[in-house]
Steps between C-alpha positions, in 0.01 A plus 500: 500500500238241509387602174800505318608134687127362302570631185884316474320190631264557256742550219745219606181262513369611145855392407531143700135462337648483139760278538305233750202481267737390252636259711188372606418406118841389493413252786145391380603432179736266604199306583338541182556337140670827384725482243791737631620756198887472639607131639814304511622381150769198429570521884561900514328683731365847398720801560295800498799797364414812661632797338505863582531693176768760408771577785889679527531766228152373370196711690211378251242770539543749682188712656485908465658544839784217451409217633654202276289160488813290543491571866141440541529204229736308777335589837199303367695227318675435819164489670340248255795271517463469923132445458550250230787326687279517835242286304741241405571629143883461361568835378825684366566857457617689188676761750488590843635835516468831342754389165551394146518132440705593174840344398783747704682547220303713279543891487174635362198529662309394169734161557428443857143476435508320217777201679223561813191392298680211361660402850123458605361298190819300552395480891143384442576269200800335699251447794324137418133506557475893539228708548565926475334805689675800372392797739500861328341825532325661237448888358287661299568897487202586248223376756637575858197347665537170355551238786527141620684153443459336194663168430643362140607167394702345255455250246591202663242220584368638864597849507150625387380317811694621725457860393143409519499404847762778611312780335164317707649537852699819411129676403348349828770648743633767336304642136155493702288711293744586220543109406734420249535210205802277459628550134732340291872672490591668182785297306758740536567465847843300523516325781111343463539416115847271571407374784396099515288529767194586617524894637283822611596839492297673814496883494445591798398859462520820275772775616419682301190547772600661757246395749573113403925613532443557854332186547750327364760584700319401812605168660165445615369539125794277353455227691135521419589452121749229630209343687285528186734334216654259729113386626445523130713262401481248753081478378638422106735252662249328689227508231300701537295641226454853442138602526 
């Protein structure tokens, strides 16, 4: 008993440890000539959208064994956007349950997620001063040990930053020994390319690894990765430079 009550100390300290060391920066900076990468602009205050990819109808990948990402996708968006709106950071949600965000109308499934994608560009563009972090899961059947977060950004001014800094904390808490780069995201994802504002796509995990599956569907582990891109981003918002 005493055993098992160190090790969930252990892991719920690893966890506090992410997120407080990015508040600490957040803090000190504050003291410090830092230029912050995200600030207030003609009076608006940045809104950090949160969104959890896929959801309804739409499972996104889907691991051997069944597991969709959409569910995972929103149990750490919803945990980002508390952490975020702990620290003081405005946030808004893309969507807070398990659906589509599509127009109701539409029949096909090919329509929904088509009206869904645009819903969300419409969402973040409509949002002044806007800042995205798109949660997802990723899969790669052909190598099923391939593992770990890896963080993309768009090609608005800041988002290389950001994924910068994200991918930084995400390999200190999380990709230890299998760190990962941040990469640009390839033009023919919809909702980065029309988007206006600076965004990151964070995959999370592969499950298409089964290992790293049940990992992700641990609460402990999710808010981990919430801990992670939420201390993440509170670092590029203060300033600080990646090293």
């Amino acid at each position: 008993m005493i055993i098992l009550i160190r090790k969930r100390v252990f892991l719920l300290s690893a966890i506090f440890c992410c997120f407080m060391t990015a508040m600490a920066a957040v803090l000190w900076f504050g003291r410090l000539p830092a230029v912050p990468a995200f600030a207030a602009r003609d009076g608006a205050p940045v809104t950090v959208v949160v969104d959890a990819g896929h959801g309804g109808e739409d499972g996104g990948a889907t691991s051997s064994g069944g597991v969709e990402e959409s569910h995972i996708n929103l149990e750490i968006a919803l945990r980002v956007n508390d952490l975020l709106r702990f620290a003081g950071q405005r946030t808004l949600l893309t969507r807070s349950e398990d659906i589509t965000i599509a127009d109701p109308d539409l029949n096909t499934i090919r329509q929904r997620k088509v009206s869904d994608l645009k819903n969300r560009v419409a969402l973040v563009n409509g949002t002044e001063n806007s800042v995205l972090l798109s949660i997802h899961q990723n899969s790669l059947p052909s190598s099923v040990v391939t593992h770990g977060a890896q963080v993309f950004w768009n090609r608005q001014e800041g988002g290389e930053q950001l994924a910068e800094t994200v991918q930084e904390t995400l390999n200190g808490c999380i990709n230890v020994g299998n760190e990962k780069h941040a990469k640009p995201i390839p033009a023919t994802i919809y909702l980065m390319k029309n988007i206006t504002a600076p965004g990151i796509i964070v995959e999370c995990g592969f499950l298409s690894n089964q290992e790293e599956t049940n990992r992700l569907q641990e609460p402990s582990y999710q808010r981990k990765l919430a801990a992670a891109i939420a201390g993440g981003y509170l670092r590029c918002a203060a300033g600080e430079e990646v090293s």
